[in-house]
TIKOLDO-649382 format. One record per residue: y, z, x of N, C-alpha, C in turn; residue in one letter. Coordinates in pm, whole numbers, padded with zeros to 5 digits, always signed. Layout:
YZXYZXYZXA;...
***
This chain:
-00143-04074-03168-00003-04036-03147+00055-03978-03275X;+00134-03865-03250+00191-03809-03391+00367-03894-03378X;+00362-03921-03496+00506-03991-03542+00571-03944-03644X;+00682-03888-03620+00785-03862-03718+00879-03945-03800X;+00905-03984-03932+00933-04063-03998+01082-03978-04103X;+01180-04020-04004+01268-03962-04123+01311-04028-04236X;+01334-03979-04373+01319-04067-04471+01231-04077-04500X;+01103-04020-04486+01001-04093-04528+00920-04156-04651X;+01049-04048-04710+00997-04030-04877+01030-04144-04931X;+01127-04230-04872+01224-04306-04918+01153-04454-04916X;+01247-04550-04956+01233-04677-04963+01104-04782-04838X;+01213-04767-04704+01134-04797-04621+01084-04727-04528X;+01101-04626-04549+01032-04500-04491+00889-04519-04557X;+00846-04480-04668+00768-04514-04747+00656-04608-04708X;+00723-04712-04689+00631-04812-04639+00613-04825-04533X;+00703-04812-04439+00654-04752-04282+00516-04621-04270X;+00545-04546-04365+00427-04448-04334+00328-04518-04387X;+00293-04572-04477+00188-04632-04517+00101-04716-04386X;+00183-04787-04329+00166-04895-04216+00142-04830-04111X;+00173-04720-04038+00117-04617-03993-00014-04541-03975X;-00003-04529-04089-00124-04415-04132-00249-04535-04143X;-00245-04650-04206-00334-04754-04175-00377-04803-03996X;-00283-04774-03917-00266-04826-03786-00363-04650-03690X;-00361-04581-03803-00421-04454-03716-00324-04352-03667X;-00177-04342-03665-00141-04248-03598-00148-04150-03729X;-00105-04024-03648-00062-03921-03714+00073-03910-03765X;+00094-03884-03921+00278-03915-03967+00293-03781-04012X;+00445-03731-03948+00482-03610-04038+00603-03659-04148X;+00653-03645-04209+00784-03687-04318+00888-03613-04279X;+01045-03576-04280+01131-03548-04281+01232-03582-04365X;+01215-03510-04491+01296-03610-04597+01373-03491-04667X;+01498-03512-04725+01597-03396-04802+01560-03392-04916X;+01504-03523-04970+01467-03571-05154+01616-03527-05199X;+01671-03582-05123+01846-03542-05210+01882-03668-05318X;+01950-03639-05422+01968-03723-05521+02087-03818-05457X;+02124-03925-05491+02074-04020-05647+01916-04073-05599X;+01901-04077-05483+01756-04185-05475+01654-04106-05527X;+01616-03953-05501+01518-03884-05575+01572-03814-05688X;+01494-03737-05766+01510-03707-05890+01466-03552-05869X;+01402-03511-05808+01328-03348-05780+01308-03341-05639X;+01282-03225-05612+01290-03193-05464+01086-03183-05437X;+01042-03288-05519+00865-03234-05490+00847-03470-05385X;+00829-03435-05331+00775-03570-05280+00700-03650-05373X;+00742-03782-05392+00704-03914-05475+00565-03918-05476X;+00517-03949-05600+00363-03957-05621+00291-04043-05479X;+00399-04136-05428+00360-04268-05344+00354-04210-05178X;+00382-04087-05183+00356-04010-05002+00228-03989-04989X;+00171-04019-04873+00033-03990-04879-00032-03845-04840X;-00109-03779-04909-00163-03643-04921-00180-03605-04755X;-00197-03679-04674-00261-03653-04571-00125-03609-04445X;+00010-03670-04538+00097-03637-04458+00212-03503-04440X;+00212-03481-04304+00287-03328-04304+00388-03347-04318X;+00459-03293-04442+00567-03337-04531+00681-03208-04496X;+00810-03178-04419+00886-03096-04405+00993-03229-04492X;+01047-03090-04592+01159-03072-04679+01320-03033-04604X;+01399-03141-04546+01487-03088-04487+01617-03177-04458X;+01696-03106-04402+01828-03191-04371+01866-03247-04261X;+01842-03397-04225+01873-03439-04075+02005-03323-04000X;+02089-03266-04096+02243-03261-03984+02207-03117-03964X;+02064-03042-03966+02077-02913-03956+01940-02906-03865X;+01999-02843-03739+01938-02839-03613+01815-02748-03656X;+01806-02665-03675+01681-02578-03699+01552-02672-03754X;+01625-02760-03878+01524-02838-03928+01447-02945-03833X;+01532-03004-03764+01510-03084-03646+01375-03021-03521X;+01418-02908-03502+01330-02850-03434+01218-02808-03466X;+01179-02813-03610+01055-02770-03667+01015-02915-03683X;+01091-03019-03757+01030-03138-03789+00982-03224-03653X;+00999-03154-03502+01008-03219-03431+00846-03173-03319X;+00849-03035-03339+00739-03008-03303+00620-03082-03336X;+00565-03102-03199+00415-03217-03195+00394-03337-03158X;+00574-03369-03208+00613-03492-03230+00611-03632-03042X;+00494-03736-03089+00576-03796-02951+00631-03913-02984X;+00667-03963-03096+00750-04079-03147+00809-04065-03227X;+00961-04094-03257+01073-04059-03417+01059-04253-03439X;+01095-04255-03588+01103-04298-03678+01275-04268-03738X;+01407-04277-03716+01525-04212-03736+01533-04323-03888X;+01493-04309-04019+01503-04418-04115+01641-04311-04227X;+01607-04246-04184+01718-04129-04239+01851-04202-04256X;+01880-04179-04412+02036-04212-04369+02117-04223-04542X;+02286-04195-04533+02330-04262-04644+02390-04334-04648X;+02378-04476-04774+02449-04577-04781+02488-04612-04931X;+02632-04613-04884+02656-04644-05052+02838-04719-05037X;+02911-04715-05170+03035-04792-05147+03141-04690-05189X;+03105-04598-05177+03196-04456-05278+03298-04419-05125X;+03417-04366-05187+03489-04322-05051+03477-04174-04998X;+03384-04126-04974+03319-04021-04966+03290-04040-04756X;+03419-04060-04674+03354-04125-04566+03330-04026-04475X;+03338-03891-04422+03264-03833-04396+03120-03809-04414X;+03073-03837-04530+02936-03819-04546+02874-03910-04472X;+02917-04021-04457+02826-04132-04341+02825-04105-04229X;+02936-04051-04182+02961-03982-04047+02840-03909-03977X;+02855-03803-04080+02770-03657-04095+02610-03722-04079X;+02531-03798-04217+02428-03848-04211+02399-03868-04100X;+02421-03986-04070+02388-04100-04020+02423-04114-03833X;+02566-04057-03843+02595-04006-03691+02551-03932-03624X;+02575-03831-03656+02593-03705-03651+02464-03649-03632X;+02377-03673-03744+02221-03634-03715+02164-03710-03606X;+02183-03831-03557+02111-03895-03445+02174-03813-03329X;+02298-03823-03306+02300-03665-03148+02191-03561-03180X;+02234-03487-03324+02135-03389-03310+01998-03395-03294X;+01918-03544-03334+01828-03556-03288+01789-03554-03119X;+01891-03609-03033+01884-03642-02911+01871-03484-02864X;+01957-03455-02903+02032-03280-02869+01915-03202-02841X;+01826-03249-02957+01701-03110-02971+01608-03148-02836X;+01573-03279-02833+01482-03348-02810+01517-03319-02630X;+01611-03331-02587+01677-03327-02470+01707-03192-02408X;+01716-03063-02502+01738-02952-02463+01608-02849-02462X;+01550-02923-02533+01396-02833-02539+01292-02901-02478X;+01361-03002-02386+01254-03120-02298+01113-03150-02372X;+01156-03192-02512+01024-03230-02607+00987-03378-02562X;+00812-03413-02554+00760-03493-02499+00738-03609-02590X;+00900-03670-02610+00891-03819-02769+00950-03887-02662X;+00812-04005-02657+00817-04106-02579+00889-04236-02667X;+00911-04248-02745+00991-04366-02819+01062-04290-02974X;+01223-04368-02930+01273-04337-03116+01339-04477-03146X;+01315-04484-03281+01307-04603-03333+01458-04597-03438X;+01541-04596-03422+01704-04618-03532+01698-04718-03610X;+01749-04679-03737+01714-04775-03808+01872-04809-03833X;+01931-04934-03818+02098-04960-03813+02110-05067-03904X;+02200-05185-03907+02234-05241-04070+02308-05368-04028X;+02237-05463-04068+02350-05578-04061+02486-05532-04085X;+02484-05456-04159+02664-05424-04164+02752-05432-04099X;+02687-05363-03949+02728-05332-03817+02815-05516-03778X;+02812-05600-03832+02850-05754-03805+02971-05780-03914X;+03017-05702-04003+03175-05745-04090+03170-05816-04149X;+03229-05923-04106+03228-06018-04181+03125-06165-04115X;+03015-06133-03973+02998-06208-03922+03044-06309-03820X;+02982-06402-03804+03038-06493-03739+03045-06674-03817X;+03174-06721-03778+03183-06864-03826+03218-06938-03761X;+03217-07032-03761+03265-07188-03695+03371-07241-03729X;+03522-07298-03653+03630-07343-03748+03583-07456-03795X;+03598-07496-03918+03595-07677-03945+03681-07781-03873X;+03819-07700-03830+03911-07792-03751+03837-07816-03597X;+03907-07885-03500+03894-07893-03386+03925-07776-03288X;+04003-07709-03381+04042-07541-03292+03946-07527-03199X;+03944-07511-03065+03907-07428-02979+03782-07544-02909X;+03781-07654-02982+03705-07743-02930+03706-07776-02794X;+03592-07851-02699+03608-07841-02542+03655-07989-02551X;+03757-08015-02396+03782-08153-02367+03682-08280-02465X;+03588-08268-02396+03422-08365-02467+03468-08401-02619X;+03478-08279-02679+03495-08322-02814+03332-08282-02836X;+03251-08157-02781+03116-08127-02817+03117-08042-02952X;+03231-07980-02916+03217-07875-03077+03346-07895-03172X;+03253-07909-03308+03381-07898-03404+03444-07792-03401X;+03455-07694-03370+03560-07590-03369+03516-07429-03343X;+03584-07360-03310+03555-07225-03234+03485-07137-03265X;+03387-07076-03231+03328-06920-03285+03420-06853-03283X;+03430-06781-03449+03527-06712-03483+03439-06517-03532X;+03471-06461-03514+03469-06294-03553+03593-06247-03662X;+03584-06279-03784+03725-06319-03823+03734-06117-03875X;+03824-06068-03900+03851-05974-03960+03818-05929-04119X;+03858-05850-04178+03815-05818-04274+03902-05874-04399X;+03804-05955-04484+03947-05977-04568+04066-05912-04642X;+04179-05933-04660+04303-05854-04715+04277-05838-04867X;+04330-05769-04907+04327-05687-05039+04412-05833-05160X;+04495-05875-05052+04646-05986-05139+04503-06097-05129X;+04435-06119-05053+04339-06272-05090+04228-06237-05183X;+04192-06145-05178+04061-06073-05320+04078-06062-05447X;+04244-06031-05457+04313-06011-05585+04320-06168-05640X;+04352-06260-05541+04391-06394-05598+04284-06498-05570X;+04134-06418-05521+04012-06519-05570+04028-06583-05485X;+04086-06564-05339+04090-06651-05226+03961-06626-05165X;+03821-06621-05157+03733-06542-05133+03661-06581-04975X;+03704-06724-04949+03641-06792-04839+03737-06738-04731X;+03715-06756-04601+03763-06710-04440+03839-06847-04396X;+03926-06794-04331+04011-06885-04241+04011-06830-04119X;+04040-06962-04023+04046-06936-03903+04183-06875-03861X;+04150-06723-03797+04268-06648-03767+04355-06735-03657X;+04323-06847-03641+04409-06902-03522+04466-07036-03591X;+04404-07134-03613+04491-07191-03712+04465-07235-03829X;+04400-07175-03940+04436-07133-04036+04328-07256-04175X;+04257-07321-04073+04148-07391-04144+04035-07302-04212X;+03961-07336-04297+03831-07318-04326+03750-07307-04260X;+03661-07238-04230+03552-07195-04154+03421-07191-04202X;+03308-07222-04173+03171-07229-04177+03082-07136-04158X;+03034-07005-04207+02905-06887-04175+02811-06947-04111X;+02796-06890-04015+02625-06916-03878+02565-06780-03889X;+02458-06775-03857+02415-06696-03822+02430-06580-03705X;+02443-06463-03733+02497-06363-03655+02434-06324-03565X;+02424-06361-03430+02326-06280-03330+02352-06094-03294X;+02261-06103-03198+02309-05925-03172+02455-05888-03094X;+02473-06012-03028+02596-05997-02951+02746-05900-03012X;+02789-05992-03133+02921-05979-03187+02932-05876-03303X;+02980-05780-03243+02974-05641-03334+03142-05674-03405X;+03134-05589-03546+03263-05545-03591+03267-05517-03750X;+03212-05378-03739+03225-05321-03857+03333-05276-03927X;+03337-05333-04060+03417-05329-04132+03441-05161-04220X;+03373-05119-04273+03328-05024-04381+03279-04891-04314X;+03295-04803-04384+03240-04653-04360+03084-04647-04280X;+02989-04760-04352+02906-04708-04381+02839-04779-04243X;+02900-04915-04234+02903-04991-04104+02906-04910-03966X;+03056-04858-03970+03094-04754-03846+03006-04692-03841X;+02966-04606-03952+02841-04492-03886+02739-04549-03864X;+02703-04651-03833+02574-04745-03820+02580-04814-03699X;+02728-04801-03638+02731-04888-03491+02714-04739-03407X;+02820-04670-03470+02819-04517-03366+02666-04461-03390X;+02574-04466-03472+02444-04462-03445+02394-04512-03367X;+02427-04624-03315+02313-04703-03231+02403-04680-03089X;+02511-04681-03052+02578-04633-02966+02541-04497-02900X;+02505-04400-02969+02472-04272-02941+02324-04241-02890X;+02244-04339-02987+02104-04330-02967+02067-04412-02807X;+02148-04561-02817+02093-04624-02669+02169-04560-02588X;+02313-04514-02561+02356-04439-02456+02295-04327-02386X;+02222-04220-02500+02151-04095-02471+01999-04125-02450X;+01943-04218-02512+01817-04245-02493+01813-04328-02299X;+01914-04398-02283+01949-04415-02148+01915-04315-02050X;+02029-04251-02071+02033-04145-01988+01954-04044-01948X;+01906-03996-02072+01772-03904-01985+01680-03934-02030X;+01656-04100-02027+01483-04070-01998+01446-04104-02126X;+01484-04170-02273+01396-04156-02389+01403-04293-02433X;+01302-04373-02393+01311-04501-02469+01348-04569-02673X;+01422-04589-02633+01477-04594-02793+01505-04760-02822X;+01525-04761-02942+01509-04920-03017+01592-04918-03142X;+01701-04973-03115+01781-04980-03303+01750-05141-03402X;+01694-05142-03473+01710-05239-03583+01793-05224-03654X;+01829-05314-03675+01953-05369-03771+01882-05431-03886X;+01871-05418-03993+01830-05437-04094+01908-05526-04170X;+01869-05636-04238+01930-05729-04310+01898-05714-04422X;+01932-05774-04585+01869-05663-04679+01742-05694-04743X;+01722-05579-04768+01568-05490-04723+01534-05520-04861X;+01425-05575-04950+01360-05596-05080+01185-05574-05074X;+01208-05485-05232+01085-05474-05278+01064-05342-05331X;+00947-05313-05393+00889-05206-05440+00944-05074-05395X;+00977-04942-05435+01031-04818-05470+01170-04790-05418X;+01226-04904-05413+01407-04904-05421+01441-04812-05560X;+01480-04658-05522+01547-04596-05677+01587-04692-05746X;+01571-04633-05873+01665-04669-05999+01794-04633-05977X;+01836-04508-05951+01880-04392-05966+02047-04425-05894X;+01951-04511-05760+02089-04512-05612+02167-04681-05702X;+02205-04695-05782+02226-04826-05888+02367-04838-05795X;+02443-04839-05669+02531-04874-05637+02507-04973-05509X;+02376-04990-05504+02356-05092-05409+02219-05147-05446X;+02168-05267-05339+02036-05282-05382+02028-05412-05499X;+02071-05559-05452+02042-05659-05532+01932-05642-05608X;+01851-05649-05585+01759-05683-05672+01677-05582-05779X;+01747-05471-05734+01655-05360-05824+01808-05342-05920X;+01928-05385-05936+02052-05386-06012+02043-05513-06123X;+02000-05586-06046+01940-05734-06139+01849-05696-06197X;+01738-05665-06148+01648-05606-06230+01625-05540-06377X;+01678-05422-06320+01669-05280-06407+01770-05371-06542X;+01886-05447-06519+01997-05519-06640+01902-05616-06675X;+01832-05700-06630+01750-05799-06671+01653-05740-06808X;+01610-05642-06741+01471-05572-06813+01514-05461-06941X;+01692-05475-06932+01693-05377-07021+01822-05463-07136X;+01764-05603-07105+01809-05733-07191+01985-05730-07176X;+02010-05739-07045+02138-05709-06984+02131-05816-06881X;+02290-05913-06887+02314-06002-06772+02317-05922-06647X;+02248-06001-06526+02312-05976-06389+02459-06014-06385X;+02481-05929-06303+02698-05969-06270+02658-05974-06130X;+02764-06088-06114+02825-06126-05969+02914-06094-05939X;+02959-06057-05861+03095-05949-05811+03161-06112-05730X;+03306-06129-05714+03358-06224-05652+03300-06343-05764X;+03280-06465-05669+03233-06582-05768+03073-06621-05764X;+03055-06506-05705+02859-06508-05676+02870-06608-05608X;+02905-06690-05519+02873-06807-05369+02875-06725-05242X;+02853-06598-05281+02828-06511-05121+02716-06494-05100X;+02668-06551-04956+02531-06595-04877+02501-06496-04836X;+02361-06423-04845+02287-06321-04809+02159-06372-04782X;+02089-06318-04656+01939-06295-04670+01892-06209-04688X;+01747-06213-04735+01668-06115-04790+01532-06101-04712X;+01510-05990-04677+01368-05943-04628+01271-05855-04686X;+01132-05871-04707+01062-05788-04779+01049-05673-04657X;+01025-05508-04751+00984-05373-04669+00858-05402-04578X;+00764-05504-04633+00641-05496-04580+00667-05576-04406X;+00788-05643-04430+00754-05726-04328+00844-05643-04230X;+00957-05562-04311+01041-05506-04205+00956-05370-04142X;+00817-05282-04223+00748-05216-04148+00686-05245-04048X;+00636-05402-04074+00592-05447-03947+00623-05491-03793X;+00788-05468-03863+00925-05505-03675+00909-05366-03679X;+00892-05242-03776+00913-05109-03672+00845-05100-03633X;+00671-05111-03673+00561-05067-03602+00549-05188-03423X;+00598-05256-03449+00586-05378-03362+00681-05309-03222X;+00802-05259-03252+00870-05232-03161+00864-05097-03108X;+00795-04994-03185+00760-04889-03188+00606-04878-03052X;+00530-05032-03067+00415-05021-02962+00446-05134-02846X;+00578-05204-02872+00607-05271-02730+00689-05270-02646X;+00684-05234-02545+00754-05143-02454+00869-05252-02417X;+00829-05404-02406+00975-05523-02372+01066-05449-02512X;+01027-05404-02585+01157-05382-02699+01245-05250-02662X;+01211-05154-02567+01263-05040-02515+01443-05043-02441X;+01489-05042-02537+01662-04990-02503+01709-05132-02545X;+01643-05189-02624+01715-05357-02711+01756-05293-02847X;+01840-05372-02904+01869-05397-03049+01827-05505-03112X;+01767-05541-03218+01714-05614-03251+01768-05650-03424X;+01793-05790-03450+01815-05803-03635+01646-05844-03660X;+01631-05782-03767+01548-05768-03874+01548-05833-04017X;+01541-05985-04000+01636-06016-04141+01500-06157-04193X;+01568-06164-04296+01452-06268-04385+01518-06458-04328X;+01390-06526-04343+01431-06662-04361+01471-06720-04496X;+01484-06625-04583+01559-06630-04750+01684-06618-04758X;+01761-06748-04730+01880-06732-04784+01944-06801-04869X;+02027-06714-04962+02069-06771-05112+02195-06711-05138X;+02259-06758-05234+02377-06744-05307+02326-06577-05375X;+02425-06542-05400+02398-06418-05513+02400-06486-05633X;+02450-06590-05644+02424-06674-05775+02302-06678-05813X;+02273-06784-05699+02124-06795-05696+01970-06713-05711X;+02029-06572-05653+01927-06468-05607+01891-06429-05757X;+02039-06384-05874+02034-06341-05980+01922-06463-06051X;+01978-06578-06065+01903-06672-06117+01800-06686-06132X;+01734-06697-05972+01593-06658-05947+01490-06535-06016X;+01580-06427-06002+01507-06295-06045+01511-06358-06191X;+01585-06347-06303+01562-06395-06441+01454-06467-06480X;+01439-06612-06392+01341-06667-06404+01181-06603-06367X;+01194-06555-06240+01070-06479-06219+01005-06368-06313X;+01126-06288-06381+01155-06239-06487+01086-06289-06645X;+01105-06395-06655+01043-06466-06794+01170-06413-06853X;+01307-06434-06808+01355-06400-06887+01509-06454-06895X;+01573-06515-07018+01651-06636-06993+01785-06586-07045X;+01873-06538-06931+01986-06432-06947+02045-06530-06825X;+02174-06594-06848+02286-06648-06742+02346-06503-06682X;+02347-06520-06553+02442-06442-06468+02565-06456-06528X;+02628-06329-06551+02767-06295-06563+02876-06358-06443X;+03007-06338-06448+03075-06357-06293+03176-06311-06369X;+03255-06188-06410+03365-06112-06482+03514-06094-06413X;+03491-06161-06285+03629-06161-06228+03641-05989-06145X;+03541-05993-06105+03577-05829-06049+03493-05833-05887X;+03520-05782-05804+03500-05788-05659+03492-05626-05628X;+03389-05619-05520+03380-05486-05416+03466-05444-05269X;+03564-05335-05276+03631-05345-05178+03523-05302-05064X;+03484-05375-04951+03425-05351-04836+03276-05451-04798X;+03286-05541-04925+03191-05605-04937+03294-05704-04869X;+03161-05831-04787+03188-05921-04693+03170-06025-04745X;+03218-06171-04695+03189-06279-04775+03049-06342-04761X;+02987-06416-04695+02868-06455-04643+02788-06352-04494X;+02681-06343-04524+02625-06273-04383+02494-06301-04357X;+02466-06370-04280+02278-06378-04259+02240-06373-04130X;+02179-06313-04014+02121-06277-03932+02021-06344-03836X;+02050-06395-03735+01982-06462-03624+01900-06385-03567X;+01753-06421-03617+01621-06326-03614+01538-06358-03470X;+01573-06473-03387+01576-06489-03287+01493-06383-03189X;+01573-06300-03151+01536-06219-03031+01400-06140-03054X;+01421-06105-03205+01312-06035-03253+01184-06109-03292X;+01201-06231-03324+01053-06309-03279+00997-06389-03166X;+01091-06379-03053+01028-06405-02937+00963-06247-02899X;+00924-06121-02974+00826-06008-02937+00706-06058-03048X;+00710-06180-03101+00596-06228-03174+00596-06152-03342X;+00723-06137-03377+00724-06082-03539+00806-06231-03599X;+00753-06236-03747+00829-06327-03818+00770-06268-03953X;+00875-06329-04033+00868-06225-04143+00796-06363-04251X;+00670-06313-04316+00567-06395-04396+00561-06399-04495X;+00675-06288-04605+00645-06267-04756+00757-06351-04806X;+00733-06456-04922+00831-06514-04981+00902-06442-05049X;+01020-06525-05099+01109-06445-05193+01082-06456-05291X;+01002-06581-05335+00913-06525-05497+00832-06440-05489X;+00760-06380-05390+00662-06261-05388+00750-06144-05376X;+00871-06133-05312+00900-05988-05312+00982-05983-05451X;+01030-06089-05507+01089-06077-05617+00970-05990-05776X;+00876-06073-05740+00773-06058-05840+00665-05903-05792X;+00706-05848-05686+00628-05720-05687+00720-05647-05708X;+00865-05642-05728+00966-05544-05750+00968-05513-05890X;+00984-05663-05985+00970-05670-06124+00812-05592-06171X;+00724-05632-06085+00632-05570-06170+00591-05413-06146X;+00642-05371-06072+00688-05205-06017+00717-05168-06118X;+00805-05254-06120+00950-05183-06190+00943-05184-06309X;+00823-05264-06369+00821-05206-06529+00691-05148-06556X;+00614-05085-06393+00549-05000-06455+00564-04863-06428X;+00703-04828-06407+00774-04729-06321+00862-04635-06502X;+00803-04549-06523+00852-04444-06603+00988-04417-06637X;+01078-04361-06501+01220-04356-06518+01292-04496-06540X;+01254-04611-06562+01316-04738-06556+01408-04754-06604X;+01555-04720-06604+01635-04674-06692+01756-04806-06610X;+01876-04851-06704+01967-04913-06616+02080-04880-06618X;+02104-04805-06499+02170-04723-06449+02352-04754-06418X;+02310-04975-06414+02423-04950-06359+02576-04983-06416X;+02593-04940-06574+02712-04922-06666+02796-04775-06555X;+02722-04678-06576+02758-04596-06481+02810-04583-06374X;+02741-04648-06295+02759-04687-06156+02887-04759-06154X;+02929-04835-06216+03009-04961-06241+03161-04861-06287X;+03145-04779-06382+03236-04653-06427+03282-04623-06323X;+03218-04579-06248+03239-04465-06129+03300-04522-06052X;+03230-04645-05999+03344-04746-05862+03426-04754-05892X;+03474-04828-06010+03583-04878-06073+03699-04782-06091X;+03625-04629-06111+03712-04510-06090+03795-04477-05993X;+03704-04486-05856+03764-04472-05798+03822-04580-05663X;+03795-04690-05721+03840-04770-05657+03787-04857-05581X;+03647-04859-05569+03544-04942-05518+03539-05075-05541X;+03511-05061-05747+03551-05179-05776+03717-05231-05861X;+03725-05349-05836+03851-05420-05892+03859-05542-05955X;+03964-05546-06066+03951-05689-06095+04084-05764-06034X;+04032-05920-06034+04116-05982-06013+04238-06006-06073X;+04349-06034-06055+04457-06071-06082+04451-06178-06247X;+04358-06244-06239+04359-06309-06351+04272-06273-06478X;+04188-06179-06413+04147-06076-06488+04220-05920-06556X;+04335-05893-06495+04369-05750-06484+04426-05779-06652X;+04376-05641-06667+04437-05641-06852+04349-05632-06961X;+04202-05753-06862+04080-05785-06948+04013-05641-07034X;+04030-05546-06993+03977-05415-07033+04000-05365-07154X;
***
């Protein structure tokens, strides 16, 4: 089978083709090599020779139609994500190119029996929580308190380090669970274009005929995460400051709960859903059994690191960043996937990449400039002045 891999050049594109090309199909690439994540427009030493590599732009139909010829399976890994207010561009990416994928595919009755979307925990906000009060509890007295979808937090509680969720109903503390596929509600630019992706892809893949599959990705760790893209990406931001005898910073008070998944294991839910047909017109999370503090995560990396630098916490927060989020992997391992790489192993193949990686540069003083410019990042109220 020939498979098209957009992104391929990229992070988990990358490692999807690898996993591929081991499995026997045929891979073509579809990649822009547009900066910050690449550096030149020639494909990464790490693409394999054997693959038919088109140089191009998801949102431009012509390209689509050449990258598409042959093709009987997509790979949609294509996409931009970042915290800059630039929100058209997510639109455009990420939206926008998945119609046009459908568009081509549907008007030139091309014979792609499965496409695979690649979508984002994001798509979940702020998650889901539990009240601590009795709110919403049944007669019985079975549950301590209500599943909540709470909104996005306000700008007046970030400033004053209020950082935890209350129950929008009466006004207790609340508890993070794990997020199933059910309860959508994206907060952020980058979110929206990541639900209207998967919206577009299962509606049209419905309709005429094209079996399709969106993962939701929880975050994604390990080996050839740019240097370059330094505005996202735990562990290659810890990193690159670690290695260049620089504290990790925690944005908020670093007690925000994340899981983590290695690329290797998340190539293995695409290839998995990519050859089983029960996964055809589902959504599925994709997320690690690693979950930790950002406190913690920084901590960890140092140590794995050999290297004995305390996490920063400077009083400064990300507007669009969520408080706790981790992912109910559930649905996706009753198709028989579970994810096998520890978080000391993906920690310790990133570090050792990463210092045998040339451009290793740490990028993110810059990065940090730039948000802060324009508004991404902020300090707190008891911070403001600190500058």
């Amino acid at each position: 089978m020939r498979v098209l891999v957009t992104g391929g050049a990229g992070f988990i594109g990358s490692h999807t083709v690898d996993l591929l090309l081991a499995k026997g199909y045929g891979v073509r690439v579809l990649d822009g090599l547009v900066p910050p994540v690449h550096a030149a427009k020639i494909p990464p030493e790490y693409v394999p020779r054997q693959v038919d590599f088109v140089c191009g732009d998801v949102r431009d139909r012509a390209t689509w139609q050449r990258a598409l010829s042959g093709i009987e399976a997509v790979f949609h890994l294509a996409a931009y994500q970042d915290y800059l207010p630039d929100f058209s561009t997510f639109i455009h990416t990420n939206s926008v190119s998945t119609a046009l994928l459908y568009e081509v595919v549907i008007a030139e009755r091309l014979p792609v029996h499965k496409v695979v979307v690649a979508s984002s925990q994001a798509v979940y906000g702020e998650g889901k929580y539990r009240c601590r009060a009795k709110c919403g509890a049944d007669p019985n007295g079975a549950l301590s308190g209500a599943i909540r979808f709470p909104p996005m937090r306000e700008e007046r509680q970030l400033i004053q380090c209020e950082w935890e969720l209350k129950c929008p109903e009466c006004g207790a503390f609340m508890t993070p669970e794990a997020s199933d596929e059910a309860g959508v509600n994206p907060h952020n630019s980058y979110a929206i274009s990541k639900y209207a992706q998967e919206m577009i892809a299962l509606s049209l893949g419905r309709r005429y005929g094209v079996p399709t599959v969106c993962l939701r990705y929880s975050i994604v760790q390990g080996a050839r995460q740019s240097f370059r893209n330094a505005y996202s990406g735990i562990l290659r931001i810890f990193t690159q400051r670690l290695l260049h005898g620089n504290a990790p910073v925690c944005f908020e008070d670093g007690q925000q709960l994340r899981d983590y998944v290695s690329v290797h294991d998340v190539a293995r839910a695409n290839a998995l859903v990519l050859e089983d047909d029960r996964a055809d017109f589902g959504t599925f999370n994709v997320g690690g059994s690693h979950r930790k503090t950002v406190l913690e995560y920084a901590r960890l990396v140092a140590k794995r690191a050999g290297i004995e630098i305390e996490p920063e916490i400077p009083g400064l927060y990300r507007v669009g960043d969520v408080r706790h989020i981790v992912s109910d992997i559930t649905k996706l391992c009753a198709l028989g996937w579970t994810p096998v790489v520890s978080l000391e192993d993906i920690v310790d193949e990133y570090i050792s990449w990463a210092r045998s990686e040339r451009d290793l540069h740490d990028y993110s003083p810059q990065a940090e400039t730039h948000m802060r410019a324009v508004g991404t990042i902020r300090r707190t109220a008891s911070r403001l002045g600190a500058d």
